[in-house]
N, C-alpha and C positions, 0 to 999 in steps of 0.2 A: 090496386092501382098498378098502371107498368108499369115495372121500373126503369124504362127510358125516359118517364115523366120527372123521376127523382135526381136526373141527373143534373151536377153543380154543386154550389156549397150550402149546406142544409143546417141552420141550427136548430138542436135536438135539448128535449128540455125530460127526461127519464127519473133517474135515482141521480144522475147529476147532468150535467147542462155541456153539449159537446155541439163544435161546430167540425161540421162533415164537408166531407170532401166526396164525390159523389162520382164516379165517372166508370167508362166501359171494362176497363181493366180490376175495378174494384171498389171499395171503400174504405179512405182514411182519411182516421181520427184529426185533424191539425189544433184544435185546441181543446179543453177542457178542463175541468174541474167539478168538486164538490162543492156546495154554496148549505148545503142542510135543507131536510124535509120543511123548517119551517120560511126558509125564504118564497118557495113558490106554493100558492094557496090556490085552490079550487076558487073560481070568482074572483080571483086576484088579477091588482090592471098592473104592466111591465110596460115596459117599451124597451127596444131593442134597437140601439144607432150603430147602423154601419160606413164605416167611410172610407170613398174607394178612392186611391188616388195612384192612379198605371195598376200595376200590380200590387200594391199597398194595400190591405183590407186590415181595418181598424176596427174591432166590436167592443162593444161595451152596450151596461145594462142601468137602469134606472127603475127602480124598485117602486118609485114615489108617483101616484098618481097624478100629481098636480103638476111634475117635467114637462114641457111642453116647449118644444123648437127649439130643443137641445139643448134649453139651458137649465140646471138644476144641477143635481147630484146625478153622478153616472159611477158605477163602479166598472173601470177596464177591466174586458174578458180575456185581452189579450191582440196585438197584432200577429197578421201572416202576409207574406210575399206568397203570392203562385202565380202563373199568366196559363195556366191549363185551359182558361175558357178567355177567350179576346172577346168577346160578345155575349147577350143573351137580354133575360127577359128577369124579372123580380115577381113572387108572387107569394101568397098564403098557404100555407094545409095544416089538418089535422089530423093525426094519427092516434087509434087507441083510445081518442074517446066518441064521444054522441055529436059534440057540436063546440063550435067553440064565437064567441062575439068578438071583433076587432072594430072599434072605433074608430083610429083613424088610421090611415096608410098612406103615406106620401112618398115624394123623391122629390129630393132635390138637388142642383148642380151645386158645386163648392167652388 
């Protein structure tokens, strides 16, 4: 894949769970943690809410299948301020393995 595709904020889900920062000059780490081998499973369903508000980006993660339009249990990953990118696009990938299924994907305004 180029990695001019890669560029923006990327969350990476490895040996532990980082949200990237992606841009011409380089890549940094701005959040992360360890959560343990057994929170994320092979066939395992997550959901990932992000909330953007100016430069405000808010993640957080929901372990529970049944979360659904935000409301349930979420564990905070963490907030960050950056304004590196004033515009762009939102989308999917999968790296590192064969395929992956995503249910549902939306946006919504706040």
């Amino acid at each position: 894949m180029e990695s001019s595709s890669l560029i923006g904020m990327n969350f990476c889900v490895r040996d532990r769970w980082e949200i990237l920062k992606i841009h011409k000059a380089g890549t940094e780490t701005l959040l992360g943690g360890d959560m343990g081998n057994a929170i994320f499973q092979k066939s395992g369903e997550y959901i990932l809410r992000v909330e953007m508000r100016g430069n405000a980006l808010k993640f957080s993660l929901a372990l529970d299948p049944v979360v659904r339009d935000g409301r349930g249990e979420f564990i905070d990953l963490g907030e960050v301020s950056d304004s590196t990118f004033r515009s762009g696009g939102v989308g999917l990938a999968v790296f590192d393995g064969k395929w992956a299924v995503f249910r549902d994907f939306f946006v919504k305004k706040l």
